[in-house]
C-alpha atoms as a printed R data frame, in Angstrom:
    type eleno elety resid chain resno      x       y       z
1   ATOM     1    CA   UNK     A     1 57.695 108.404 177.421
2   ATOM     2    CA   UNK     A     2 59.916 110.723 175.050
3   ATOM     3    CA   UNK     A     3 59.093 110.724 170.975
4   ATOM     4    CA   UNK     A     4 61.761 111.924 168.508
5   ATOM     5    CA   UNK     A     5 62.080 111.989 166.039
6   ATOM     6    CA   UNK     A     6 65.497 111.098 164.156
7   ATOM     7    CA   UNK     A     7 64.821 111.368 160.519
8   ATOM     8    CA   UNK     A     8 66.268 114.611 158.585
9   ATOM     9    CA   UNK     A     9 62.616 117.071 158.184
10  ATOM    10    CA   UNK     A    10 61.638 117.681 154.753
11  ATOM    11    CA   UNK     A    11 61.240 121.550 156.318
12  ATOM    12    CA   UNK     A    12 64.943 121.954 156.854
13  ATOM    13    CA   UNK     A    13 67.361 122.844 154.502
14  ATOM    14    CA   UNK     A    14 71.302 123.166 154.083
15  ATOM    15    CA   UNK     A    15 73.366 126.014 153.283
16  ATOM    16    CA   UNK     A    16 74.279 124.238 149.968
17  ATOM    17    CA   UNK     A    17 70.754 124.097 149.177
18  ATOM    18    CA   UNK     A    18 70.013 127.946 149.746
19  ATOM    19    CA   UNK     A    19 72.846 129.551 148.381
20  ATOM    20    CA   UNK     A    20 72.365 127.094 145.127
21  ATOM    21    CA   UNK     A    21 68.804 128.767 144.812
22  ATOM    22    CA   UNK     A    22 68.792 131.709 142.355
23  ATOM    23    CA   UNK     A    23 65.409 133.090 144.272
24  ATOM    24    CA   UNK     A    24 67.344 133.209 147.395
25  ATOM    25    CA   UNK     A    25 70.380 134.981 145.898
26  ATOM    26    CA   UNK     A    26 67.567 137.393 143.840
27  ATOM    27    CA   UNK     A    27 65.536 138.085 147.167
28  ATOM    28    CA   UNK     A    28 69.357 138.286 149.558
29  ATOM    29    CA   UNK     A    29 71.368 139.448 147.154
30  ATOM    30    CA   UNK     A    30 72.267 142.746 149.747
31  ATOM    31    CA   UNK     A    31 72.737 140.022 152.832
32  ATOM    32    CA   UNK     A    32 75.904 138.693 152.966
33  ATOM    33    CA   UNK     A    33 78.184 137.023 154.898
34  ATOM    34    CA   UNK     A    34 80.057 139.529 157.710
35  ATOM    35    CA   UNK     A    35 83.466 140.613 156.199
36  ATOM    36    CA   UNK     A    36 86.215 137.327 157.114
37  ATOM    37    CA   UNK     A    37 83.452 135.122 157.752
38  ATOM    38    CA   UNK     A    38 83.170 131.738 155.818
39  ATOM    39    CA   UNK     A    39 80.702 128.771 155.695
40  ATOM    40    CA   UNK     A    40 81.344 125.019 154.454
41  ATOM    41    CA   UNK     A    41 78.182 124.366 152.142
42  ATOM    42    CA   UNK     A    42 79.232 120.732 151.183
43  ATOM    43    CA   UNK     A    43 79.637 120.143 147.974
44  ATOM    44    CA   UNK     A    44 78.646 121.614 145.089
45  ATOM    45    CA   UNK     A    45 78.641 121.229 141.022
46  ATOM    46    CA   UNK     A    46 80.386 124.689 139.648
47  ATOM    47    CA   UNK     A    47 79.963 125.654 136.423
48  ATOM    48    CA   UNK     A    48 82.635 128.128 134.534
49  ATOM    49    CA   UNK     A    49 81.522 129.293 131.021
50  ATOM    50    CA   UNK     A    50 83.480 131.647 128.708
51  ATOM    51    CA   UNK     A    51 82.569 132.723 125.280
52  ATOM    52    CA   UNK     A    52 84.549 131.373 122.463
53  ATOM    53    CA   UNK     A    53 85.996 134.378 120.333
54  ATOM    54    CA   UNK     A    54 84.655 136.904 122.080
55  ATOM    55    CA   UNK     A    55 87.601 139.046 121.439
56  ATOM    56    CA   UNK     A    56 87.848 138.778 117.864
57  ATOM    57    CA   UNK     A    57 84.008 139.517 117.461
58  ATOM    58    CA   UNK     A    58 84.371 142.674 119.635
59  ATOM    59    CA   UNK     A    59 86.670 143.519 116.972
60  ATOM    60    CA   UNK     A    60 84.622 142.216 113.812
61  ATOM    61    CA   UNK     A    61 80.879 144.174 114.567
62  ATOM    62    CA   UNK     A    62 81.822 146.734 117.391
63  ATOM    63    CA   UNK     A    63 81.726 146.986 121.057
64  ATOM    64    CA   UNK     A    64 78.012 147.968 121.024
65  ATOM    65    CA   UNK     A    65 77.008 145.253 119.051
66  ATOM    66    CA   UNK     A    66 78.884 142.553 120.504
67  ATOM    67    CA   UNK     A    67 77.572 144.014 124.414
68  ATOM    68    CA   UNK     A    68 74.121 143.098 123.056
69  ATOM    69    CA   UNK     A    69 74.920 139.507 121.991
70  ATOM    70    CA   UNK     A    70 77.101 138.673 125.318
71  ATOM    71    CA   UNK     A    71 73.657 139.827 127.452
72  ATOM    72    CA   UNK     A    72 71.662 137.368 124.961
73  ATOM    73    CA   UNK     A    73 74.043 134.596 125.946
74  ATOM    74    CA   UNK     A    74 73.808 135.964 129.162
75  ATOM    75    CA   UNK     A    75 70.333 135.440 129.473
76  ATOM    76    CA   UNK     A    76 69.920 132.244 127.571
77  ATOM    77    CA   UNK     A    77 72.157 131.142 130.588
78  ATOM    78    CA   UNK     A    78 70.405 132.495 133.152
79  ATOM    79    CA   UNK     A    79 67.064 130.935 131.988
80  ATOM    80    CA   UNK     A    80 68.783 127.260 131.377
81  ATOM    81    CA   UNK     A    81 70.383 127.896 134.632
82  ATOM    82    CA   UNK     A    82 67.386 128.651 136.473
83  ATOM    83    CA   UNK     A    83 65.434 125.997 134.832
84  ATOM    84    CA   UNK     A    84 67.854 123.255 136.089
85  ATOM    85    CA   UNK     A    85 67.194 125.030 139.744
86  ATOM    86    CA   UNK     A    86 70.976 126.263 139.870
87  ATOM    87    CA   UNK     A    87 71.940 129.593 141.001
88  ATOM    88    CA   UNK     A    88 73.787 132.173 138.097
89  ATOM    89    CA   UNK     A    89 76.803 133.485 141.098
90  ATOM    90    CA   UNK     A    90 78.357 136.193 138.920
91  ATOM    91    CA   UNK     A    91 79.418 137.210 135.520
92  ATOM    92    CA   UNK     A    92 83.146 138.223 135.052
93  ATOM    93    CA   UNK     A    93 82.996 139.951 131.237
94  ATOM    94    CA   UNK     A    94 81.932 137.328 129.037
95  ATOM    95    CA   UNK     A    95 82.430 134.328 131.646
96  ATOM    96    CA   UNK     A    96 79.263 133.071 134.048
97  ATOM    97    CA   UNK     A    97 80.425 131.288 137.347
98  ATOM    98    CA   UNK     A    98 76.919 129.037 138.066
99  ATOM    99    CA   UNK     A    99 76.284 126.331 141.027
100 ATOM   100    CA   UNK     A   100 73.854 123.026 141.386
101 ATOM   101    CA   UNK     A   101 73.729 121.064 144.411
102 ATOM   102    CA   UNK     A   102 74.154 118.382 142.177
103 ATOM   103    CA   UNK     A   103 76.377 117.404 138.526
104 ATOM   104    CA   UNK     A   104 73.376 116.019 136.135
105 ATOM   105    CA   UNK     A   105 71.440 119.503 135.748
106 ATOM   106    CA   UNK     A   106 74.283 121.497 135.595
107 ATOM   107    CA   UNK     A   107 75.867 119.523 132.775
108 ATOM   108    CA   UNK     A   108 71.945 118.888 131.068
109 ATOM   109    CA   UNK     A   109 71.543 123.257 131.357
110 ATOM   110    CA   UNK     A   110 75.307 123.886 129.841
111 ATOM   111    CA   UNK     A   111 74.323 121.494 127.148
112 ATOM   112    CA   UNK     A   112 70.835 123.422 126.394
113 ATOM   113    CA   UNK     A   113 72.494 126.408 126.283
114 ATOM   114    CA   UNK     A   114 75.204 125.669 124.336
115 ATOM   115    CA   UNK     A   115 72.612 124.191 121.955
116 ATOM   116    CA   UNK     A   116 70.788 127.043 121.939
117 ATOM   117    CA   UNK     A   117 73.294 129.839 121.566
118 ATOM   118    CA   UNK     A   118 74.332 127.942 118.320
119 ATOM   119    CA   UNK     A   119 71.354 128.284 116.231
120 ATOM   120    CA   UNK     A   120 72.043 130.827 113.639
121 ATOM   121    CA   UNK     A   121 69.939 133.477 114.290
122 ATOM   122    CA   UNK     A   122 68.801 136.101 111.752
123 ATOM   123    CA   UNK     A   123 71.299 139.103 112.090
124 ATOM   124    CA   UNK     A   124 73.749 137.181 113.857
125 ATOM   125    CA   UNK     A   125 76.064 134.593 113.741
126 ATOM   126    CA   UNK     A   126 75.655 131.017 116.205
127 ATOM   127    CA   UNK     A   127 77.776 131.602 119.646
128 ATOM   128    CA   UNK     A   128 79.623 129.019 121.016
129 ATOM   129    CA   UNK     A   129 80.753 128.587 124.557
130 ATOM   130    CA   UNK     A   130 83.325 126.515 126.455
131 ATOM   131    CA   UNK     A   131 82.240 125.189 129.842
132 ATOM   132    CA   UNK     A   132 83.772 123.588 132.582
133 ATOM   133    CA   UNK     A   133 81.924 121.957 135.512
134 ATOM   134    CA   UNK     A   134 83.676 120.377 138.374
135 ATOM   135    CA   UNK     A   135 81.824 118.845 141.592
136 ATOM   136    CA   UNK     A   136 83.305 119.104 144.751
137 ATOM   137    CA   UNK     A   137 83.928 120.942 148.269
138 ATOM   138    CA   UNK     A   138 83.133 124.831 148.431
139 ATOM   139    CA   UNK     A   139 82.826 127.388 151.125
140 ATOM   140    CA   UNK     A   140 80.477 130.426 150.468
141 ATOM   141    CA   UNK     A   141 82.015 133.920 151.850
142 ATOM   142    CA   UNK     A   142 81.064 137.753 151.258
143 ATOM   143    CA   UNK     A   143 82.990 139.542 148.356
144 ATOM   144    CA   UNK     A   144 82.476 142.678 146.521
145 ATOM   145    CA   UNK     A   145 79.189 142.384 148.752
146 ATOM   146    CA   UNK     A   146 77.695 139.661 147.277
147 ATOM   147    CA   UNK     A   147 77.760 135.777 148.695
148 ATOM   148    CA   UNK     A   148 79.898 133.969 146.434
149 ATOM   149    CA   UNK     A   149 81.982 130.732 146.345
150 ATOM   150    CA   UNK     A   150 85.730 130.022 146.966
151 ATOM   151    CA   UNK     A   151 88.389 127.242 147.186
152 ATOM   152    CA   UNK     A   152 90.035 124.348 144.834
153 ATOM   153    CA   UNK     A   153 86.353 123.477 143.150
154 ATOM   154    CA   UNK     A   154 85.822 126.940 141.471
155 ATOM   155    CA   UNK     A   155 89.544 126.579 140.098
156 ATOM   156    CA   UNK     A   156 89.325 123.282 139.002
157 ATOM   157    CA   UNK     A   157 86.299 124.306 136.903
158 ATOM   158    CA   UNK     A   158 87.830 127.365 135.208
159 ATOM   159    CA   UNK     A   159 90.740 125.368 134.494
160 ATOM   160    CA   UNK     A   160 88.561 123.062 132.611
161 ATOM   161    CA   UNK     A   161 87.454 125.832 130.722
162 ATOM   162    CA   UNK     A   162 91.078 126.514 129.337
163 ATOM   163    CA   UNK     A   163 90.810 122.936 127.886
164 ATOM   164    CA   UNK     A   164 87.467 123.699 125.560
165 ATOM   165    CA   UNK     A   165 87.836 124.310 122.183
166 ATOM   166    CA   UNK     A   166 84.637 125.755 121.637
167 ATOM   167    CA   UNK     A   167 81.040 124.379 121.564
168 ATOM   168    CA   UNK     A   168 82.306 121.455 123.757
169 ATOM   169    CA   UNK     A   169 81.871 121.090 128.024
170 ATOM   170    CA   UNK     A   170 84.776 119.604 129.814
171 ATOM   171    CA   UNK     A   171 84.107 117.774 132.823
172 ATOM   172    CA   UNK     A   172 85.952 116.579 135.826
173 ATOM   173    CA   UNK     A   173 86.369 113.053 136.533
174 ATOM   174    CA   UNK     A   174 84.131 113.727 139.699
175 ATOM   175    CA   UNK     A   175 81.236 114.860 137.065
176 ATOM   176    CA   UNK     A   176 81.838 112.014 135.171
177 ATOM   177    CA   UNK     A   177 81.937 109.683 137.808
178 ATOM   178    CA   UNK     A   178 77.792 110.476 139.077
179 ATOM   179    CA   UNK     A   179 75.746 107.873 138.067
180 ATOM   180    CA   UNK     A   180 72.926 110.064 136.948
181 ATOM   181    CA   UNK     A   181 75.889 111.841 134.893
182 ATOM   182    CA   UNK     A   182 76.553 108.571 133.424
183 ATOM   183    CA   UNK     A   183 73.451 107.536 132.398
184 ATOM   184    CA   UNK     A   184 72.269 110.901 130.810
185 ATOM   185    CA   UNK     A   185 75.325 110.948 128.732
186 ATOM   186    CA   UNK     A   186 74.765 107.247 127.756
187 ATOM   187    CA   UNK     A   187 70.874 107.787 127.201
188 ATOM   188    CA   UNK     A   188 71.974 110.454 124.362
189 ATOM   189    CA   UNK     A   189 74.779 109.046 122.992
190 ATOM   190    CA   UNK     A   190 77.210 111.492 123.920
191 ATOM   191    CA   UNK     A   191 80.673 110.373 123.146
192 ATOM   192    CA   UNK     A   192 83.360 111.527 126.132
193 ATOM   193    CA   UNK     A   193 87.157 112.025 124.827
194 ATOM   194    CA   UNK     A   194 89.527 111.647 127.956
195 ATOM   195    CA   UNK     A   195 91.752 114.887 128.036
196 ATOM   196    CA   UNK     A   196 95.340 114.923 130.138
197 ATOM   197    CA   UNK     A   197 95.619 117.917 131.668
């Protein structure tokens, strides 16, 4: 007789998963994808922050002083990031570009950090961000030699960003729409404003 066995392994994992793991992209960062070449990883929750103001404080205290504060808010995401087990993709001047393989920690880290960078430190004013998480179909492909993300997903999430005022998270209806979304933001008493766009 023949045994199988037709149950998914606990051993194996999925593209999403991997490229969603920040140890894989610290320990692979140099092994990327061959030039052209693409590969569906499902979906994914993307995360899009920007720093509210950023411009005017580069103006207000200096270039070298606002550097240092956007690499504090820099790393205060990378650690709320990391603790939610999502992957930091990139920075693009004050914005982060972040993935989860699923909608509840990514919107439970953006809320940390945004809770965090708002303390009033001594020296320094609170920070606020605008965030924009969207769940949905990516592929991952190589650019600027890095593994990265690309397709409507990403968008829709940066787009959301444009819809922050500041010290607020806009999600997609897709975010939203997860039950364990649903029932963090009703466990905390978070109050959702619907926003046309």
């Amino acid at each position: 007789f023949i045994l199988e066995r037709t149950a998914w392994s606990d051993l194996a994992v999925t593209a999403a998963e991997v490229t969603a793991m920040q140890v894989f992209r610290d320990l692979f960062a140099k092994e990327a994808l061959r030039p052209g070449e693409q590969i569906s990883v499902g979906s994914m929750c993307v995360l899009f922050t920007d720093l509210l103001d950023s411009t005017r404080l580069y103006r207000e205290i200096g270039d070298a002083k606002e550097f240092g504060l956007v690499m504090e808010h820099f790393d205060v995401l990378r650690k709320m990031v990391a603790e939610a087990e999502g992957a930091l993709v990139k920075t693009i001047g004050d914005a982060v570009l972040a993935v989860f393989q699923t909608p509840a920690p990514a919107l439970k880290a953006i809320l940390r950090a945004g809770q965090e960078l708002a303390k009033e430190k001594p020296g320094r004013k609170p920070l606020f961000l605008k965030a924009g998480l969207h769940f949905g179909p990516c592929i991952a492909v190589t650019l600027n030699d890095r593994l990265d993300y690309f397709g409507s997903t990403g968008n829709i999430a940066a787009r959301l960003v444009g819809l922050c005022s500041g010290g607020d998270v806009v999600i997609s209806s897709e975010v939203k729409g997860d039950p364990e979304v649903a029932g963090y933001l009703e466990a905390c008493g978070y109050q959702l404003e619907d926003i046309k766009a």
